[in-house]
NUDODREN-570167 format. One line per field, with one value per residue (C-alpha): x, y, z; residue in one letter; residue number from 0. Coordinates in steps of 0.25 Angstrom, whole numbers, plus 2048, in hexadecimal, padded with zeros to 3 digits. Layout:
NUDODREN-570167
x <- c(X,...) .
y <- c(Y,...) .
z <- c(Z,...) .
rest <- c(A,...) .
nr <- c(NUM,...) .
END
This chain:
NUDODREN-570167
x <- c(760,766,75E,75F,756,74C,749,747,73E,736,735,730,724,71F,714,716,707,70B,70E,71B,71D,71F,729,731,733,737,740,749,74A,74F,759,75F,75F,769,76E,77C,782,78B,77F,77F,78E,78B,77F,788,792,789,790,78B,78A,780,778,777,773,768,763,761,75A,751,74C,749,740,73A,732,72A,71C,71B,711,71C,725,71D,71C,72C,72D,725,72B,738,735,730,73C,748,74F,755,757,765,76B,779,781,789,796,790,78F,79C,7A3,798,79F,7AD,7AC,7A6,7B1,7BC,7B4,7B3,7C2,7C8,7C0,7C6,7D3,7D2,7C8,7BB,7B7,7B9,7AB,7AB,7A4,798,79E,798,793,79C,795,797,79D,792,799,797,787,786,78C,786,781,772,774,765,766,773,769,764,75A,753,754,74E,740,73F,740,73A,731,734,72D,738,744,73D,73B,74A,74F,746,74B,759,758,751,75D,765,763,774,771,77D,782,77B,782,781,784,77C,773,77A,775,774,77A,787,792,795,79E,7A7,7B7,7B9,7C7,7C2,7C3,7C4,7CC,7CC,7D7,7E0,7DF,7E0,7D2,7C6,7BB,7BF,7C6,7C6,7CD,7C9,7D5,7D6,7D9,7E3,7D9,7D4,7DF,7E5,7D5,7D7,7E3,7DE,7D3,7DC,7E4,7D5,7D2,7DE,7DC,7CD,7C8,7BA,7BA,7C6,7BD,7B1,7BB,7BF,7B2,7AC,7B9,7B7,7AA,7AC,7B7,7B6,7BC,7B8,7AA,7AD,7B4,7A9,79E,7A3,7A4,797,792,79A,791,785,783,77F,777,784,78D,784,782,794,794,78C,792,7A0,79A,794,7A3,7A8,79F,79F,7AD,7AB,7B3,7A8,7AC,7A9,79C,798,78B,795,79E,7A9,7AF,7B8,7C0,7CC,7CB,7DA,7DB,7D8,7D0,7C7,7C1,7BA,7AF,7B0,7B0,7A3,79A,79D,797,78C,789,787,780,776,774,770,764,75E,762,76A,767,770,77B,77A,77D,787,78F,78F,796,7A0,7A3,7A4,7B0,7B9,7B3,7C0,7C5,7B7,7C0,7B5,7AE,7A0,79E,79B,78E,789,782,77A,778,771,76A,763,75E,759,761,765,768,772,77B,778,77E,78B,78D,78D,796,7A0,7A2,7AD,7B6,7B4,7B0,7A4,79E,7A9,7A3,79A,790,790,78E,781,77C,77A,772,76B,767,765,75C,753,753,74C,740,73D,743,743,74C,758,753,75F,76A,767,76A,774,77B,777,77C,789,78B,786,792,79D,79B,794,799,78F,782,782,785,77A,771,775,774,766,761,75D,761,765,763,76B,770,777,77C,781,789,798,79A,791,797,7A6,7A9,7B4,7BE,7B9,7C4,7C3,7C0,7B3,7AF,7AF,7A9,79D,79D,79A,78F,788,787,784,778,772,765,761,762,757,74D,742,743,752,752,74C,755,760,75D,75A,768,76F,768,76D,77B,77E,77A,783,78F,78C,78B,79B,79A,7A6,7A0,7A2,7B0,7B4,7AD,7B5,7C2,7BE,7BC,7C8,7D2,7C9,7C8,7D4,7D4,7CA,7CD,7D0,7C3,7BB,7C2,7BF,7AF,7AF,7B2,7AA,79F,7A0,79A,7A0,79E,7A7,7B1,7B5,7BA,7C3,7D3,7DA,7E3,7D9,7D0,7DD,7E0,7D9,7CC,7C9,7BA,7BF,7CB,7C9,7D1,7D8,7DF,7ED,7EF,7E9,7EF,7ED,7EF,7ED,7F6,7EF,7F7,7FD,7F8,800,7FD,7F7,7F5,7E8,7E6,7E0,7D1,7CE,7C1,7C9,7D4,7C9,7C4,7D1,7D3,7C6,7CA,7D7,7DA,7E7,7EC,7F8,7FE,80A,80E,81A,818,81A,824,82A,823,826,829,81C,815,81C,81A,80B,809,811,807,7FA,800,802,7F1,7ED,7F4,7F1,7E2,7E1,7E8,7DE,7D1,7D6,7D7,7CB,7C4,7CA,7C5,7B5,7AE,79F,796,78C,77C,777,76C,768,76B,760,757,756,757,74C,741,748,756,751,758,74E,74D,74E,743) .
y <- c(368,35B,34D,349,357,353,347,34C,359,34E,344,34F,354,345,342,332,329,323,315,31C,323,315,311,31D,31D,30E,312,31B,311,307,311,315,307,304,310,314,320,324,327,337,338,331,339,345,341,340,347,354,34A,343,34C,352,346,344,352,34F,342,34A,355,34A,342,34E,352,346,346,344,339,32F,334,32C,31E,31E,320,313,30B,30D,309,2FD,2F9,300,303,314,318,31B,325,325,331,338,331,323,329,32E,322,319,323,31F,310,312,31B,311,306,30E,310,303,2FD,309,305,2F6,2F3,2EE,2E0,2D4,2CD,2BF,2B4,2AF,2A2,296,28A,27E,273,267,25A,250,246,24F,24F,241,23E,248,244,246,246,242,234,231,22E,220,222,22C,220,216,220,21E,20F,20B,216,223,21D,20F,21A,223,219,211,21F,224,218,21B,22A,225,21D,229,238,23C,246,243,24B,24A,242,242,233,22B,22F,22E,228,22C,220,224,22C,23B,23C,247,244,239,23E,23F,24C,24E,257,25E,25A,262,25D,25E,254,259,25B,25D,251,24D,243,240,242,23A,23F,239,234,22D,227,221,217,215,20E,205,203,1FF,1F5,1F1,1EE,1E4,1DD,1D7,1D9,1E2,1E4,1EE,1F6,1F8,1FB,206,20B,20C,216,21D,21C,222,21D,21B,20E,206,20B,203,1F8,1F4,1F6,1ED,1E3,1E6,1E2,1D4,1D1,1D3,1E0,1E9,1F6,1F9,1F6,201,20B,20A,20E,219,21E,21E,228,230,231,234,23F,246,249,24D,25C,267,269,258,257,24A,250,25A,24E,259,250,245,23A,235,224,222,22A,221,229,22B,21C,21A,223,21E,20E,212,21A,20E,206,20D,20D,200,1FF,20A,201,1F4,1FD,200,20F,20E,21C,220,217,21F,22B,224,220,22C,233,227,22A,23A,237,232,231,22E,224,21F,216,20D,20A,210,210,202,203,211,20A,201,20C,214,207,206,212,215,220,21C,228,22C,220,223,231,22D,223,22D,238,22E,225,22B,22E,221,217,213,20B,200,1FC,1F1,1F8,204,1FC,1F5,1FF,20B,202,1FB,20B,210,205,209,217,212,20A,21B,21F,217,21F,218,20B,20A,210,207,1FA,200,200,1F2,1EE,1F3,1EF,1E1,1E1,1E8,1E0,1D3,1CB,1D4,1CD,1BD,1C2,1CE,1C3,1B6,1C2,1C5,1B6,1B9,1AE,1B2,1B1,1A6,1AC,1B7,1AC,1A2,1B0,1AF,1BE,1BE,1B1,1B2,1BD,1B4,1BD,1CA,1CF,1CF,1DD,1DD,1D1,1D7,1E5,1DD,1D2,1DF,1E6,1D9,1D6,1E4,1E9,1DC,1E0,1EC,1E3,1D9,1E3,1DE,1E7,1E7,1D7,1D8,1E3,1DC,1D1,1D7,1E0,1D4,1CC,1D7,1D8,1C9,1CE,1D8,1CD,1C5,1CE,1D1,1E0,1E8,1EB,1DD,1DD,1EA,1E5,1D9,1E0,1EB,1E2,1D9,1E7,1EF,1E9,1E4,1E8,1F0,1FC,1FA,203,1FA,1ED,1F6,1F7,1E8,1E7,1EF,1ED,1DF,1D6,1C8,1C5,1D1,1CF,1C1,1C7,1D0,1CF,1C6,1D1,1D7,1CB,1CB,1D9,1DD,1E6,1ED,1F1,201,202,1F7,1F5,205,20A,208,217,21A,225,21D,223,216,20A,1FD,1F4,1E9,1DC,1CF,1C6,1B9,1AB,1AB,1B9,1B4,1B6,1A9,1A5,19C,1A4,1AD,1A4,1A2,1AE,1B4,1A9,1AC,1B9,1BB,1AE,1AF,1A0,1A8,1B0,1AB,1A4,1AA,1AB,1A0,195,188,17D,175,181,185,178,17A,186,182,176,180,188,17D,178,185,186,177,17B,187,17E,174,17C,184,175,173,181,17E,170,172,173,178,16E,175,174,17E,176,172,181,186,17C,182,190,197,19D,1AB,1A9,1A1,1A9,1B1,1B0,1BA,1B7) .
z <- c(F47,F4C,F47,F57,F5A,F4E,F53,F62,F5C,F54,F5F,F68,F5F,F5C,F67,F68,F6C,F7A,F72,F6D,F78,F80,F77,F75,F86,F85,F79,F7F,F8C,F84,F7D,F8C,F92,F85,F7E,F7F,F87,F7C,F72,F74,F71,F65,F60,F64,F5B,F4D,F43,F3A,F2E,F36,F3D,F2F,F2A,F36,F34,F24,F28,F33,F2A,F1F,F2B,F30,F22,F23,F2B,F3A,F37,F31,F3C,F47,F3E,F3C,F49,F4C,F41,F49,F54,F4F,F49,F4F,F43,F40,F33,F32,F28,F21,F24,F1C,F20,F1D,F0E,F0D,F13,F08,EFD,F02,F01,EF4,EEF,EF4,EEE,EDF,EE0,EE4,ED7,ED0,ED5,ED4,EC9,ECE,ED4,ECE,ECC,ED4,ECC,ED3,EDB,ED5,EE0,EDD,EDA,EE4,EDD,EDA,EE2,EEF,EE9,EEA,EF5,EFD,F0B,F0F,F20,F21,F1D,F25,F2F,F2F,F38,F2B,F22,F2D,F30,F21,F1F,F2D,F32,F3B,F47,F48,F47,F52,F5B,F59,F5B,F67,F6D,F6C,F72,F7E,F82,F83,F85,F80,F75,F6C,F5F,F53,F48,F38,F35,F43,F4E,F5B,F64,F74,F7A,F72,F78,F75,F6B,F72,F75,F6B,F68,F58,F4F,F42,F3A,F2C,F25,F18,F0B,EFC,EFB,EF7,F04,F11,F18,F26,F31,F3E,F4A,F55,F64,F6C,F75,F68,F64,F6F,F70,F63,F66,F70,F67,F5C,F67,F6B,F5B,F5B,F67,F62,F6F,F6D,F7D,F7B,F70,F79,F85,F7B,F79,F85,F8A,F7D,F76,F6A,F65,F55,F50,F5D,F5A,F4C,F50,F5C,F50,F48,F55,F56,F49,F49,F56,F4F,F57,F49,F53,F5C,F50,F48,F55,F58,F47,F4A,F58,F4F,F45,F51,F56,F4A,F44,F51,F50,F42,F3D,F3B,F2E,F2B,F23,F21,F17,F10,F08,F09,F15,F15,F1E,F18,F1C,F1B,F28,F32,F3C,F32,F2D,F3A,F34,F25,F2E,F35,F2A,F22,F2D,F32,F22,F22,F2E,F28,F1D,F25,F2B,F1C,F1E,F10,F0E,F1A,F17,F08,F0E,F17,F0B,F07,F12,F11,F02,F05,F10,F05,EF9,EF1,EF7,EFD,F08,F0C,EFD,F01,EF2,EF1,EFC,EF7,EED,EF4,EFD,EF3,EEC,EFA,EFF,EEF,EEC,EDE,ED7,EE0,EDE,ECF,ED1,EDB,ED0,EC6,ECC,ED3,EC8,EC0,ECD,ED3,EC9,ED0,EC3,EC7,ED2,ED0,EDC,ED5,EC8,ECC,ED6,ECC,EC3,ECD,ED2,EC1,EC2,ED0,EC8,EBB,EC1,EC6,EB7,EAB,EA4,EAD,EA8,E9E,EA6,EB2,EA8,EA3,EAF,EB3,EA8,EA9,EB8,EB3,EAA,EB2,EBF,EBB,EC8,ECF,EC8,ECF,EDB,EDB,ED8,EE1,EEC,EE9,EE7,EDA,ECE,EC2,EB6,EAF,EA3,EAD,EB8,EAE,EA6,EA7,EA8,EB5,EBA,EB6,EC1,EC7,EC0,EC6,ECE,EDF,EE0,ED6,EDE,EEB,EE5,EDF,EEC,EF5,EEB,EEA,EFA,EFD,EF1,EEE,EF6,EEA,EDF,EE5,EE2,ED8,ECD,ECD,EC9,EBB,EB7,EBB,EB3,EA8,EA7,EAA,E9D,E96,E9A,E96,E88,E88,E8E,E83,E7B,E7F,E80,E83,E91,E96,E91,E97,EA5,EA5,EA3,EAE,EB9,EB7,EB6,EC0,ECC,ED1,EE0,EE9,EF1,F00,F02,EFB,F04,F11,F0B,F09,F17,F1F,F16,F1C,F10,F10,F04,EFE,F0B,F06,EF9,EFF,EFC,F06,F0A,F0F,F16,F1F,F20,F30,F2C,F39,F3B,F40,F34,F2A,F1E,F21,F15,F10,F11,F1F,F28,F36,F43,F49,F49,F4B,F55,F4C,F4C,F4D,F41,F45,F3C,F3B,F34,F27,F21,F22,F2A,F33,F37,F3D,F44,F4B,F4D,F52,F5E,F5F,F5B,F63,F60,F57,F53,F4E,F5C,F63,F71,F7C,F84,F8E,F88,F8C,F80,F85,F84,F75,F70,F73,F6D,F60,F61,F62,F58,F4D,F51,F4E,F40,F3D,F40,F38,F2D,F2F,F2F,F22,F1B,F1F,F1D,F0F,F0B,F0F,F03,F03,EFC,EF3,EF6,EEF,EEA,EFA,EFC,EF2,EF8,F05,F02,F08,EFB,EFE,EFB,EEE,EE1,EDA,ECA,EC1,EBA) .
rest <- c(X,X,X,X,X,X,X,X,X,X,X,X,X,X,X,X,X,X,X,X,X,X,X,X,X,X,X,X,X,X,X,X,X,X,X,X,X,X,X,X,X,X,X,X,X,X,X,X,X,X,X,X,X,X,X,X,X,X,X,X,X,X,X,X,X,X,X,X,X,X,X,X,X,X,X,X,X,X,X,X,X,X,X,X,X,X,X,X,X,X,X,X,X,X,X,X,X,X,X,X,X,X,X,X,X,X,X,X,X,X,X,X,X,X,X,X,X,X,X,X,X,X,X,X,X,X,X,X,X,X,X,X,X,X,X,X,X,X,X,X,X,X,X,X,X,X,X,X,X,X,X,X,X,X,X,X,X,X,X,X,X,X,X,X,X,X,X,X,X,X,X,X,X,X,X,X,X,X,X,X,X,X,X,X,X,X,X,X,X,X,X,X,X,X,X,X,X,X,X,X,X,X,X,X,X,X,X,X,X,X,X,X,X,X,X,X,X,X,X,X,X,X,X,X,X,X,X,X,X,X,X,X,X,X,X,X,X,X,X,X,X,X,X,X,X,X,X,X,X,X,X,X,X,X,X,X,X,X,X,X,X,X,X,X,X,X,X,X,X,X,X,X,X,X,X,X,X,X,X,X,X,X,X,X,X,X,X,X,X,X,X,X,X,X,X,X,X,X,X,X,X,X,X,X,X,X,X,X,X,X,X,X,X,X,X,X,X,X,X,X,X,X,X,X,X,X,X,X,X,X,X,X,X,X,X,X,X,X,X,X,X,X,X,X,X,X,X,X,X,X,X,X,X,X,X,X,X,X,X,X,X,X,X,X,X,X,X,X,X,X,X,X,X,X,X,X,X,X,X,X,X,X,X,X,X,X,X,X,X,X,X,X,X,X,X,X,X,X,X,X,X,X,X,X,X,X,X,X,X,X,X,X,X,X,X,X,X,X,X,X,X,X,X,X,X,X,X,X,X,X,X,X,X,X,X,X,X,X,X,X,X,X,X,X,X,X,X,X,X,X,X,X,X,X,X,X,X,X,X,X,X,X,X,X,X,X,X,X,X,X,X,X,X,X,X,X,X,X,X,X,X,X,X,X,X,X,X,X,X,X,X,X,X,X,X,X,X,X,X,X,X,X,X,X,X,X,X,X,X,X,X,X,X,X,X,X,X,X,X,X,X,X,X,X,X,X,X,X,X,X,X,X,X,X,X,X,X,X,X,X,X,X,X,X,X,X,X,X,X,X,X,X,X,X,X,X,X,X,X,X,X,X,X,X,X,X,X,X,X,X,X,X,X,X,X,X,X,X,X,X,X,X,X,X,X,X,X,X,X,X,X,X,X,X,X,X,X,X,X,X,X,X,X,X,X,X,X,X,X,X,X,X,X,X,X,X,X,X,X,X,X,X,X,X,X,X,X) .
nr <- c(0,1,2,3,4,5,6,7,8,9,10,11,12,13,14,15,16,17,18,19,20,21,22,23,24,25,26,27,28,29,30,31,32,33,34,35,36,37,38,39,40,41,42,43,44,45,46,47,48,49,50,51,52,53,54,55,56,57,58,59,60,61,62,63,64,65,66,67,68,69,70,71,72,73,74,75,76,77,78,79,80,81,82,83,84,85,86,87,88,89,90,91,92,93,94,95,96,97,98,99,100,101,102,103,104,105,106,107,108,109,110,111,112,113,114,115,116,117,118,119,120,121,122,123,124,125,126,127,128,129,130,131,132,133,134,135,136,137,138,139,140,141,142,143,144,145,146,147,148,149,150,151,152,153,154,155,156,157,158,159,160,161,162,163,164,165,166,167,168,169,170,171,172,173,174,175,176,177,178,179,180,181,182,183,184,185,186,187,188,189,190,191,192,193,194,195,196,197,198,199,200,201,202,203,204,205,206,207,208,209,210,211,212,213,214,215,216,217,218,219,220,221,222,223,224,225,226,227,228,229,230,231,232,233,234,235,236,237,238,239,240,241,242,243,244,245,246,247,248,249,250,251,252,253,254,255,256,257,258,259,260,261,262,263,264,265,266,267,268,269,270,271,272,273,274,275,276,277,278,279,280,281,282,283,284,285,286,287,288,289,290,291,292,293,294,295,296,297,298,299,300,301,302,303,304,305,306,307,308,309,310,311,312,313,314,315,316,317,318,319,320,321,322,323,324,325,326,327,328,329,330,331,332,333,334,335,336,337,338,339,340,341,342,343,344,345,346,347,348,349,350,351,352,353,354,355,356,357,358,359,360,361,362,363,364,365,366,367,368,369,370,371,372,373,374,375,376,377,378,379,380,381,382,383,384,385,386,387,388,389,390,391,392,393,394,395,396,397,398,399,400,401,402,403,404,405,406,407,408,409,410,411,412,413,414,415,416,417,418,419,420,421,422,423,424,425,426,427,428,429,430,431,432,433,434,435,436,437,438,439,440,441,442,443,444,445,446,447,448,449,450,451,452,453,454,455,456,457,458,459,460,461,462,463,464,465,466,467,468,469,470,471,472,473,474,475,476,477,478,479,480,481,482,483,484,485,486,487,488,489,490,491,492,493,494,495,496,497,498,499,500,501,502,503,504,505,506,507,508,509,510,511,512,513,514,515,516,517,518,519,520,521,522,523,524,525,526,527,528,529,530,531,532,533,534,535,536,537,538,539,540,541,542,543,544,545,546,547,548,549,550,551,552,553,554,555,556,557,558,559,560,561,562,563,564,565,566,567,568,569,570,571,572,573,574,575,576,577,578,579,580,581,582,583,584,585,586,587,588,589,590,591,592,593,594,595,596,597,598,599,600,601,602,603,604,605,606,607,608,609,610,611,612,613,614,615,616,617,618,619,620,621,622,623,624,625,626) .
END
């Protein structure tokens, strides 16, 4: 007898309670409403191997009591699942695999073991340079330092203006009174390479390209009416965004210079690749390509303008990103503010550790920020251990020694009077000698980091390392010797990345020691100081050279009234000799002018007061003693 018959005898004898009987009468309902018409064929079709097969399973099920019978069925029901038994021919066809599988190892020998893949290590470097996306928003750092309720408010404020719902963004918080940030003409492409990492460029549409040349003829006419003109027909248009920013900032106009930096970086990020990850350090931008410094140019600025706002724990992380873009060539020299980064938001340990990894590859330790900075930070980290005590004046020592024309200087800046044994010393005071480019180095350190070495328990540490390396000067220890011949053979010249820091950074007192060369070279606010090697797609519009193109404050002056005059141009045409003898007469005014004033520039001499000076100084710019 069939299975099919068993089962319809043995459903026949069971007397099912009215419950089951409700559900077996919907069962069969559902069944019909979606069964399929071809299922009779199909059960007509079972083969002897299966029905023998169903037969054996049947007698097996029927020796079991009637009582258990009833609870399976429930079980069943309840979860929907059949027991479902191999045939015969599922065996056979499991035996066959298994044959093949015996007699190709025959055949073949048997398979090789893999090793077990070990996880690559990541290199320190990528460790410590690591991004953390939660403190590239300065608004996290601002709840901390002023309080959640003065940041809630200043940003409820801003969303009320507004109801644009714009893209969210990793470096700034758009803001709803921007544009959207969709048919800039910008993209970005992956580009093939032996270098390590992936390396990207952005591409510019021919949309793009043809503002960008009005933007450029704009740039060389002076005029800042043409640069809005272009904005306001294309809003998001990169190195007008720069250029108006920096406008901006000379007018004194500091929250619309920040808020254009910001909508750059907007612009920029949203065209970025999908596979560019700002967090990963595995992306890069090459700076010689000249469609990519608009983004290095305003995450250095907005950097800076992080920093102003005491949020030095997002411009650390901002520094980052700028050192994992092209960290071997480092094009804008963020090394040399990293430090003071990292002095400010406390996070001494890390600037320990980067100085410990990088050191070797880029010689970090001839730096003179470097130099003082890592002790400085050895130092904060032994007031918590004293075990660091020695290590932190070792190092003071040594920066003492290597990069003596740092210590007056530090001083003079933080009001503090030294002691007279360390001004009066000829190593300290002697720095005349020291070659232009360590000047400028330690000029910028000094004008940037002065405010950590003000604090009080950093003063009598100072003082006391400092006694102790005139010992060793006077003691004439190889050391001095060997710092000496360093910094006359080592510093020669700066790289041109360290030049374009020096200028964007925009500290006067390290501008002024720059080379002439580059006083006179034209440093535009978009692409200043590009690289000798640069791959440009744009040509500037020549500019015709005019007399007074020189450094010098008065020639300036002259031409911030005059910037199209020219005494060199020819006249114009049809003049009459009256008229020629005029202009040659105007002409020879203005150059015995300018001869004049320079003679008289020249010949002022500035009487010294310093003693009426002292007197009227107010009691909080009076020099503090060591003592």
């Amino acid at each position: 007898m069939s299975s099919r018959a068993l089962r319809k005898l043995q459903s026949s004898t069971d007397l099912p309670s009215p419950v089951e009987d409700d559900e077996e009468t919907r069962a069969p309902a559902r069944s019909r409403a979606g069964g399929n018409a071809f299922s009779l064929l199909l059960n007509d079709s079972c083969s002897e191997s299966e029905v023998k097969e169903d037969d054996d399973v049947e007698s097996s099920r029927t020796d079991l009591e009637p009582v258990n019978n009833r609870k399976k069925k429930k079980r069943k029901k309840k979860t929907g699942k059949k027991i479902v038994a191999r045939s015969s021919e599922d065996n056979l066809e499991m035996d066959e695999v298994e044959a093949s599988v015996r007699w190709v190892e025959d055949t073949l020998g048997p398979a090789p073991v893999q090793p077990l893949q070990q996880e690559e290590k990541p290199h320190p470097l990528s460790e410590i340079l690591r991004i953390e996306s939660k403190h590239l928003n300065p608004e996290n750092e601002m709840i901390r330092i002023y309080g959640r309720s003065v940041v809630q408010a200043e940003t409820r404020q801003r969303k009320q203006r507004g109801r644009t719902i714009l893209r969210g963004s990793l470096l700034v918080t758009p803001k709803p009174s921007w544009p959207k940030a969709k048919g800039t003409g910008l993209s970005m492409r992956l580009m093939e390479g032996e270098q390590d990492g992936q390396w990207f460029t952005w591409d510019h549409s021919p949309q793009y390209q043809a503002v960008q040349m009005e933007f450029l003829k704009a740039v060389e006419s002076l005029n800042p009416d043409l640069i809005m003109k272009i904005l306001n027909s294309h809003p998001m248009h990169i190195d007008s965004m720069l250029q108006l920013a920096e406008i901006c900032k000379m007018g004194d106009d500091s929250a619309t210079a920040a808020e254009l930096l910001e909508r750059t970086l907007y612009a920029l990020e949203s065209s970025f690749h999908p596979c560019f990850n700002l967090t990963s350090g595995n992306s890069h931008l090459e700076y010689r390509r000249q469609e990519n410094r608009s983004f290095f140019i305003a995450l250095f600025r907005h950097t800076n303008y992080v920093a102003s706002r005491a949020c030095y724990r997002t411009a650390l992380e901002l520094s980052k990103i700028l050192l994992n873009l092209d960290p071997e060539e480092d094009p804008l020299a963020a090394i040399l503010m990293v430090d003071f980064f990292s002095l400010r938001s406390r996070e001494y340990q890390w600037l320990i550790d980067l100085h410990h990894i990088w050191d070797k590859h880029r010689n970090l330790s001839q730096l003179p920020n470097m130099s003082y900075s890592i002790a400085l930070a050895t130092f904060h980290l032994s007031l918590a251990d004293s075990s660091k005590t020695e290590e932190a004046d070792r190092l003071m020592k040594n920066a003492l020694i290597s990069f003596p024309e740092v210590l007056l200087p530090l001083l003079d800046k933080c009001s503090i009077e030294a002691d007279p044994s360390v001004s009066a010393h000829s190593y300290f005071l002697d720095t005349r000698s020291s070659p232009p480019a360590l000047s400028t180095l330690c000029t910028l350190y000094v004008e940037r980091t002065h405010h950590c070495w003000k604090e009080p328990e950093v003063l009598p540490w100072l003082e006391r390392n400092c006694r102790e390396v005139i010992k060793v000067i006077d003691d004439k220890d190889e050391s001095v010797s060997q710092s000496i011949e360093n910094r006359r053979n080592r510093y020669q010249g700066l790289p041109r990345s360290i030049h374009r820091h020096v200028l964007m950074s925009e500290i006067s007192a390290a501008v002024s020691q720059l080379p002439p060369n580059l006083a006179r070279a034209a440093a535009l606010s978009w692409d200043p100081l590009p690289p000798t090697n640069s791959i440009n797609t744009y040509v500037s519009p020549p500019r015709q050279p005019t007399v007074l193109d020189d450094p010098s404050a008065l020639g300036l002056f002259f031409r911030s009234l005059l910037p199209n005059f020219n005494p060199a141009d020819p006249l114009p045409d049809g003049a009459v000799g009256g008229q020629e003898e005029g202009a040659g007469d105007l002409r020879n005014s203005v150059h015995n002018l300018l001869g004049a004033m320079r003679d008289l520039l020249g010949n002022i001499q500035v009487a010294e007061a310093r003693a009426e000076a002292e007197d009227e100084a107010s009691d909080d710019d009076v020099p503090r003693d060591w003592d």
